[in-house]
C-alpha positions in Angstrom: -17.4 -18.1 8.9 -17.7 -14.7 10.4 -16.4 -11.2 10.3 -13.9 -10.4 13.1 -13.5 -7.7 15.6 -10.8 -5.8 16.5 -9.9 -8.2 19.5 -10.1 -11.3 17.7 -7.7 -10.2 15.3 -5.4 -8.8 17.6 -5.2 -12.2 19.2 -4.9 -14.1 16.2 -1.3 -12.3 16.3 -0.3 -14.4 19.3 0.4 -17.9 16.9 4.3 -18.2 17.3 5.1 -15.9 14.6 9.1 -15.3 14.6 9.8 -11.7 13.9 12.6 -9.9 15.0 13.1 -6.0 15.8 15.7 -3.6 16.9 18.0 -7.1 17.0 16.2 -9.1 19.4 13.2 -11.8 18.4 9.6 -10.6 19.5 7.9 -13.4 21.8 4.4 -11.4 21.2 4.3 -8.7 18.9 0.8 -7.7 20.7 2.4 -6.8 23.7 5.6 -4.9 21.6 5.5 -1.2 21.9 6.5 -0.6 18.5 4.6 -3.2 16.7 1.0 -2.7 19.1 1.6 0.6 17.7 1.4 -0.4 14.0 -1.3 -3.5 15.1 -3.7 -0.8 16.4 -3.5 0.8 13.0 -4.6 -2.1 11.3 -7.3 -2.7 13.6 -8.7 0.4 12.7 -9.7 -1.7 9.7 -12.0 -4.3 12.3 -13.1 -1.0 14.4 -15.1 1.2 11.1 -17.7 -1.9 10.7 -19.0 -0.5 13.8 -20.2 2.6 12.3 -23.7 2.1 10.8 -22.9 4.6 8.0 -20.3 2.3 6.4 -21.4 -1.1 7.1 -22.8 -1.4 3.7 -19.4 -0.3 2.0 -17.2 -2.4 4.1 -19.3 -5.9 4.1 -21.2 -7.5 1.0 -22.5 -11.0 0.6 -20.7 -13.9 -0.6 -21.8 -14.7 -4.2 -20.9 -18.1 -3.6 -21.5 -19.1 0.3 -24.1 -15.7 0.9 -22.2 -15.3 4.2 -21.0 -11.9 5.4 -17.3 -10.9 4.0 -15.3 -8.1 3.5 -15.8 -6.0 0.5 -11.7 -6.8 -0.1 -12.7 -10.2 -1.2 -15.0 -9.5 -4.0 -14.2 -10.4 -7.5 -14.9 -7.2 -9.4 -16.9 -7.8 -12.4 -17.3 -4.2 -13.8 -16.5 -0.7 -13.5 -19.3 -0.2 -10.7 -17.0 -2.9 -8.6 -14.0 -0.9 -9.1 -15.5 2.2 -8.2 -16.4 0.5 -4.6 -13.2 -0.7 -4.5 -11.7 2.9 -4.8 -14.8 4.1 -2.2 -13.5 1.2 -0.3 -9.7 2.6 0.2 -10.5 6.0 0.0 -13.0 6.1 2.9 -10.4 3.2 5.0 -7.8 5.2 4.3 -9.8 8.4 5.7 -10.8 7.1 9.0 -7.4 6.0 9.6 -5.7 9.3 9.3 -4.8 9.7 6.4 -2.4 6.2 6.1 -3.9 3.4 4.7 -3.8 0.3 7.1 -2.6 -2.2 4.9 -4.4 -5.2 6.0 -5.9 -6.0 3.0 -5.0 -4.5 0.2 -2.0 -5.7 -1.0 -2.9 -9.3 -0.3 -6.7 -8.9 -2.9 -4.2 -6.7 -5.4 -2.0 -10.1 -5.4 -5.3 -12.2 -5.5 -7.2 -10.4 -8.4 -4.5 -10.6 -10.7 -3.8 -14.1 -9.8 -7.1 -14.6 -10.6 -6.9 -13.3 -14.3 -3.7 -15.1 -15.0 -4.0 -18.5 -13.3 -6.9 -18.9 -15.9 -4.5 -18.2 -18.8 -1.9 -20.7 -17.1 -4.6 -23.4 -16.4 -5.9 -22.9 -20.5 -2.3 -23.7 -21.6 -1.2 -26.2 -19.8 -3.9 -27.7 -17.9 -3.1 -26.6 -14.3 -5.9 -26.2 -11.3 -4.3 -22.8 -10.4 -7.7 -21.2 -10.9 -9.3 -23.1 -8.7 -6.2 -23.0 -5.7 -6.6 -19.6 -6.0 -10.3 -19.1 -5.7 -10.7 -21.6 -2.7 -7.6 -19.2 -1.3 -9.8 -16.4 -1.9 -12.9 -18.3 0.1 -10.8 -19.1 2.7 -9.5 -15.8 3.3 -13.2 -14.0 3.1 -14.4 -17.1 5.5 -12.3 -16.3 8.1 -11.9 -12.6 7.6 -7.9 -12.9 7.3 -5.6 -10.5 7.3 -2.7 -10.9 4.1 0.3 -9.1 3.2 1.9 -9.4 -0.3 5.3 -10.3 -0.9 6.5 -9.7 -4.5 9.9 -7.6 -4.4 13.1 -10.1 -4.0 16.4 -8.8 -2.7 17.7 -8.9 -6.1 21.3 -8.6 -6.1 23.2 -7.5 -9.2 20.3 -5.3 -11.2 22.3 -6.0 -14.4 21.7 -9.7 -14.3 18.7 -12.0 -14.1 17.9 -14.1 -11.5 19.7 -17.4 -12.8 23.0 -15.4 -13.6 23.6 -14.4 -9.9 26.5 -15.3 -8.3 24.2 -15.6 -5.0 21.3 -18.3 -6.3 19.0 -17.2 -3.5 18.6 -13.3 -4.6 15.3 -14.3 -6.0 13.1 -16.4 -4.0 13.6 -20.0 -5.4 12.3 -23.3 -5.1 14.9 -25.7 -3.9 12.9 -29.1 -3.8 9.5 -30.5 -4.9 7.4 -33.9 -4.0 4.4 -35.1 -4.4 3.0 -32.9 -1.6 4.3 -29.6 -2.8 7.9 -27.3 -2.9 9.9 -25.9 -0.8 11.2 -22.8 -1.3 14.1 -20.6 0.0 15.0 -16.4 -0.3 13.3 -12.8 0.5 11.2 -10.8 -0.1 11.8 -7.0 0.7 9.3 -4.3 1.6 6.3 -6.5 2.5 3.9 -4.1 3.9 2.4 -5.7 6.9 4.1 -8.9 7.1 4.8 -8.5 10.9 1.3 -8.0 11.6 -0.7 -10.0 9.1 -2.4 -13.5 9.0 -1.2 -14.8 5.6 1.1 -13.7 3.0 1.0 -14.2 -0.6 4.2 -14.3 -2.4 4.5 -13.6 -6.1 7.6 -13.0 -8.8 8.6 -9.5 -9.0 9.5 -9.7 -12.9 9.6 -10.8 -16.3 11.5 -14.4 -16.4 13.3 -16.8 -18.8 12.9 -20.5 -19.3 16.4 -20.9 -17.1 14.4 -18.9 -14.7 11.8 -21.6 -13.8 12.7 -22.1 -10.4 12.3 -18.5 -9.4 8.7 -18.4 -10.9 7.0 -19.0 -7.8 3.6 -17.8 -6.9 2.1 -19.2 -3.5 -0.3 -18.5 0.0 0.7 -19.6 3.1 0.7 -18.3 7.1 3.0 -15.7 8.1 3.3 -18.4 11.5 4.7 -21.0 8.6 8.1 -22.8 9.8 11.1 -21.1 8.1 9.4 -17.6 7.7 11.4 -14.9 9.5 10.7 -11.4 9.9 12.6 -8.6 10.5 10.6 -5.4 11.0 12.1 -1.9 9.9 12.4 0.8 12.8 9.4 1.9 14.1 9.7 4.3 17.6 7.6 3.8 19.9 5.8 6.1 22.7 5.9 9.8 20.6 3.3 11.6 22.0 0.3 12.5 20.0 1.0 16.6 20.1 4.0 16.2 19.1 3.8 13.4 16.3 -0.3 13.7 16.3 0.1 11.4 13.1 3.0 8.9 13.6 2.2 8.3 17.0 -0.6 6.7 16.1 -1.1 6.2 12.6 1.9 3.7 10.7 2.5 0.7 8.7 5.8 -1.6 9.5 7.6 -2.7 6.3 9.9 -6.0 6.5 12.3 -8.3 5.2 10.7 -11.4 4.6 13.1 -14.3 4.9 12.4 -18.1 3.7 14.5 -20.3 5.2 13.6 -23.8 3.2 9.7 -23.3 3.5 7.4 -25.6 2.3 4.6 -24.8 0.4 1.7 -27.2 0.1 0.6 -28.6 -3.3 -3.2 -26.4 -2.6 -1.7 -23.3 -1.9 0.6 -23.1 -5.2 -0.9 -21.1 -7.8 2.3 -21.0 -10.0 5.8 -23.4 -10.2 7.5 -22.8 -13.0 5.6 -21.4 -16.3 8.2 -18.6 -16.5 6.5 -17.3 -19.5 3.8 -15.7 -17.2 5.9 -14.5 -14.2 5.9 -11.3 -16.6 2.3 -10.7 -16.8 1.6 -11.6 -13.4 4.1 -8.8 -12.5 2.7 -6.6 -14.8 -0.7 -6.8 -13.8 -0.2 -6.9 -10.2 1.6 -3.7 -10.7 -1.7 -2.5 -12.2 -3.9 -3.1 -9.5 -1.1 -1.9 -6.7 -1.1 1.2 -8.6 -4.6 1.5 -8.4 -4.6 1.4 -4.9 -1.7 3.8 -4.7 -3.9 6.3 -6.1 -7.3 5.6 -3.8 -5.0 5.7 -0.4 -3.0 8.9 -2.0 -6.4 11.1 -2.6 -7.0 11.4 1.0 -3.3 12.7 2.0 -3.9 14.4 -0.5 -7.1 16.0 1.1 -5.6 16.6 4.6 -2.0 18.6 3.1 -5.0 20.7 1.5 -6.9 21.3 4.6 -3.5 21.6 6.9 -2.6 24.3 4.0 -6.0 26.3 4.4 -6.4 26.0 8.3 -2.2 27.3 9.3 -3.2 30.4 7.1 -6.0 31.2 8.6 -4.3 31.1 12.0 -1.7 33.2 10.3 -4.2 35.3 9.1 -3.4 34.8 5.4 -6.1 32.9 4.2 -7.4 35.4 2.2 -3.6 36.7 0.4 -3.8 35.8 -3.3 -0.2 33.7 -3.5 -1.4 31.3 -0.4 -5.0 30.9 -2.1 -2.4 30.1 -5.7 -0.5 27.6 -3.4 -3.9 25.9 -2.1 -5.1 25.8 -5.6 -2.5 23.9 -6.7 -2.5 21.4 -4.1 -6.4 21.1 -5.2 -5.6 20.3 -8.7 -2.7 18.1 -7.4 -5.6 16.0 -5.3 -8.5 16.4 -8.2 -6.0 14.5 -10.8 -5.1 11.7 -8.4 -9.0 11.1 -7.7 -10.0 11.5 -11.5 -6.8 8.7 -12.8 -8.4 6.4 -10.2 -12.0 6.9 -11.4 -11.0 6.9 -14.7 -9.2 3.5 -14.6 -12.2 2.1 -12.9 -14.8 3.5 -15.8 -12.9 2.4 -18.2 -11.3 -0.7 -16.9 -10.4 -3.8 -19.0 -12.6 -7.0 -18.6 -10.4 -10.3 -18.8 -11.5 -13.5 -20.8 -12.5 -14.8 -17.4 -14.7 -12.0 -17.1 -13.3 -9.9 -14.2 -12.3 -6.4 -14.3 -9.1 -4.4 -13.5 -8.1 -0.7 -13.6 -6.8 0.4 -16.9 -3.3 -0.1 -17.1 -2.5 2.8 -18.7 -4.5 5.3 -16.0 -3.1 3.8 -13.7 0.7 4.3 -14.2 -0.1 7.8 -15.3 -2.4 8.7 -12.1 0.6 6.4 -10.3 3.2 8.6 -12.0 1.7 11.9 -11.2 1.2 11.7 -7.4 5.3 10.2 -7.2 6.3 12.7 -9.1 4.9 15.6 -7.9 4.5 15.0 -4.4 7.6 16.8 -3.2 6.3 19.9 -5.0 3.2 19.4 -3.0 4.7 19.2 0.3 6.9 22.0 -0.8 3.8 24.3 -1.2 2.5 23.2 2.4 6.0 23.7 3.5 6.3 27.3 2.3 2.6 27.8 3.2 3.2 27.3 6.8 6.6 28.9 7.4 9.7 27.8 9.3 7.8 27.7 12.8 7.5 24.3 11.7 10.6 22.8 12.7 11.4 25.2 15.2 8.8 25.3 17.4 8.8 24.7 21.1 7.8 20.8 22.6 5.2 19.8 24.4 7.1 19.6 27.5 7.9 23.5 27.0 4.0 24.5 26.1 3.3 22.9 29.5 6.1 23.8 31.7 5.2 26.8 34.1 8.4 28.2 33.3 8.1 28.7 30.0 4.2 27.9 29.2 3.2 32.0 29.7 5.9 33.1 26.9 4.7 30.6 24.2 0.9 31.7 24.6 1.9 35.2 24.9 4.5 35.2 21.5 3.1 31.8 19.4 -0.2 32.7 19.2 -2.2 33.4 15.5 -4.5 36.2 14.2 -7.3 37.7 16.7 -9.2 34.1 18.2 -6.4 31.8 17.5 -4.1 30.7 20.7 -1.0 29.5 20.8 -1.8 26.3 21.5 -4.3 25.9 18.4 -1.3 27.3 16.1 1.3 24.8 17.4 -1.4 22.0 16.6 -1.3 22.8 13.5 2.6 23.2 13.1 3.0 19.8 14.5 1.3 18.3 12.2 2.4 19.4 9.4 5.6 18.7 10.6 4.8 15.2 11.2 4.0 14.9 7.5 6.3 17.1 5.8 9.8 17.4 7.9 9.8 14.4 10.5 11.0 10.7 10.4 8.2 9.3 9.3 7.5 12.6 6.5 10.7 11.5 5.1 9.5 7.4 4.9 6.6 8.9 2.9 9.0 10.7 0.8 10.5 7.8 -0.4 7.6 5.4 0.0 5.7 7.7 -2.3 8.4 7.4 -5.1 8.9 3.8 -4.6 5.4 2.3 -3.5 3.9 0.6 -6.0 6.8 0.8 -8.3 9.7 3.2 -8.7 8.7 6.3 -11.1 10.9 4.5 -13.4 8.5 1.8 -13.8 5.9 3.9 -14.4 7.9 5.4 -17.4 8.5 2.1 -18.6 5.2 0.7 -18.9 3.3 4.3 -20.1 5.9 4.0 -23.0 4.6 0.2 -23.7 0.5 0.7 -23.2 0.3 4.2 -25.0 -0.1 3.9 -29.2 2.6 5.7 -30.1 3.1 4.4 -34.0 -0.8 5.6 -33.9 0.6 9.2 -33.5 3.6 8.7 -35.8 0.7 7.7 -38.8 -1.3 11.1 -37.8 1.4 13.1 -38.1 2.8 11.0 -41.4 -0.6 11.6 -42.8 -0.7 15.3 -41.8 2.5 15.6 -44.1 1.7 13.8 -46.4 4.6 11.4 -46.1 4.0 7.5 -47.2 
């Protein structure tokens, strides 16, 4: 038992993992430029328990053992929980500029609403799920692990379910059980982490049928398991920090997660086949991811706002009425993100096992609000700043001697700000609204957590809408 530091996770890393990058396999993804990059990110997450001010926050007590763990771990029981929780990835999420790390969250989304369904599953049909997951949970808190969350299979023919494709391993399936537990075979897509994490937990991304059983799957394992094979999305490496003063610091890898006939041990299986709750599990996952979404969103949210204020005060147009409209509306734009996610906490929904999640509802609206509107956002921060943006000199060309003298004499701000302050600023906002990595965010904004879509979907199912169609029936008298 103990809570680790940044070292000790870092060499945890070194176990034999097989990932592969830029088409060759990486022998230690501690010592790969790429990777280290994204690994010293995460270990942001082992560095903030050394700040006094947010010990508290970060590290509670067991209820069962009393030992030190990670707030991550806790089983929220109320809306005071949640509200930590959203504390939690808010202030991570801050000290790690701006980008969440992604260490833990995913992996305790996937374990919370495990633990509200596995209880369902075990009252049905007599299962020990509850329990598997639980001592999973332990485990993980014990050792202060680090867990991605699988869930998104490759999918194949959107049309067709997962028994009905013409490729039977679209959908993560299990292939063979004994006594001592399955073996499985497939991808997973998108899985946040994977390259860099201790465990991964893998869940079914949808609603199934009985014909389905096979690809209702729900396990825990190592990311070092035989048969597991990563292969990490692009990720450059070496950008220098004026330049890319976000990216070159601050990412999370995304991978496809391939299982090659993996076996699963009977302990860490926490579902095998009881299609009918793939759905829910889905569902509820989704839930909590959203709520996440919308805790790690608020503080992007809070440094477009204060990139928007500080370039117009070095353009000296703080103070003009259509940049303080602009800045307004990136305020509201943050305020309704952080109000959905305190809202779902307040007024969260307590399971029959007696923990609390986020209100569905609250949570695909907050989820759907920051998606949908965050290319408006960026557009204001965009037109805020102006075109220097994109066109303004390197770093190389601020310091070379023959051309140094021009940019401080012409790139300079209002009276007191150099060029060198201004082009801070530019690159920046550059970084996160017209680079590489601004345009991953584009996209990861509208898909994380669920396409937009999605969030349609289930808004449509959670609101009361035949409680409308009877007010206004009544209103008009009509039977």
């Amino acid at each position: 038992m103990m809570i680790r530091d940044a070292k000790q996770y870092i060499e945890s890393l070194r176990d034999g993992r097989e990932v592969y990058m830029y088409g060759e396999r990486v022998e230690d993804v501690t010592t790969h430029p790429s990777l280290r990059k994204a690994i010293d990110h995460g270990a942001l997450d082992y560095e903030l328990q050394k700040k006094s001010e947010l010990r508290d926050l970060l590290i509670i007590r067991s209820p069962t053992t009393g030992a030190q763990i990670r707030r991550y771990f806790q089983i929220p029981r109320d809306s005071e929980d949640l509200l930590k929780r959203q504390e939690l990835i808010e202030t991570t999420t801050r000290h790690s500029g701006a980008v969440i790390p992604f260490m833990k969250e995913i992996g305790t989304d996937a374990l919370n609403a495990l633990a509200v369904i596995t209880y369902l599953v075990d009252k049905k049909y007599g299962t020990n799920y509850y329990e598997r997951v639980q001592k999973y949970r332990e485990y993980l808190a014990e050792n202060d692990l680090t867990i991605a969350g699988a869930v998104t299979d490759a999918k194949g023919d959107r049309s067709l379910r997962p028994h009905e494709q013409h490729m039977p391993y679209y959908y993560l399936k299990v292939v063979d059980r004994n006594t001592e537990g399955v073996v499985v075979k497939g991808c997973k897509l998108h899985t946040t982490s994977a390259p860099i994490a201790n465990e991964v937990i893998v869940l079914p991304t949808r609603a199934m049928t009985e014909k389905d059983k096979d690809y209702c799957i729900a396990f825990g394992i190592p990311v070092n398991t035989p048969g597991i094979k990563i292969i990490s999305r692009a990720e450059p490496a070496n950008l220098g920090s004026f330049d890319h003063p976000l990216s070159s610091r601050h990412v999370t890898l995304e991978a496809m997660t391939i299982f090659e006939n993996v076996f699963v041990p009977e302990e860490r299986i926490f579902l095998d086949g009881e299609w009918e709750f793939a759905g829910p599990l889905a569902n509820l996952f989704a839930t909590w991811h959203r709520f996440t979404g919308i805790c790690y969103k608020y503080p992007f949210a809070e440094l477009m706002i204060g990139a928007a204020a500080l370039v117009s005060d070095c353009n000296g147009i703080l103070h003009a009425t259509h940049i303080r409209e602009k800045i307004t509306e990136l305020i509201i734009y943050a305020v309704c993100i952080k109000t959905f996610g305190q809202e779902a906490a307040r007024q969260c929904v307590i399971s029959e096992n007696g923990i609390a999640f986020p209100n569905p509802l609250l949570c695909n609206v907050g989820k759907y609000l920051f998606a949908n509107n965050y290319h408006m956002a960026m557009k204001l921060l965009q037109e805020i700043a102006g075109g220097l943006v994109v066109t303004a000199p390197t770093e190389a060309d601020c310091k070379n001697p023959a051309t140094k003298e021009f940019i401080e004499r012409y790139l300079g701000g209002r009276k007191g700000v150099d060029a060198t302050t201004r082009m801070k600023v530019m690159k920046l906002i550059r970084d996160i609204g017209a680079s590489g990595f601004a345009g991953e965010w584009y996209v990861g904004t509208l898909h994380g957590e669920g396409s937009i879509q999605a969030q349609r979907i289930s808004i449509f199912r959670d609101f009361d809408v035949q409680k409308c169609v009877t007010y206004v029936k009544d209103l008009l008298g009509i039977p």
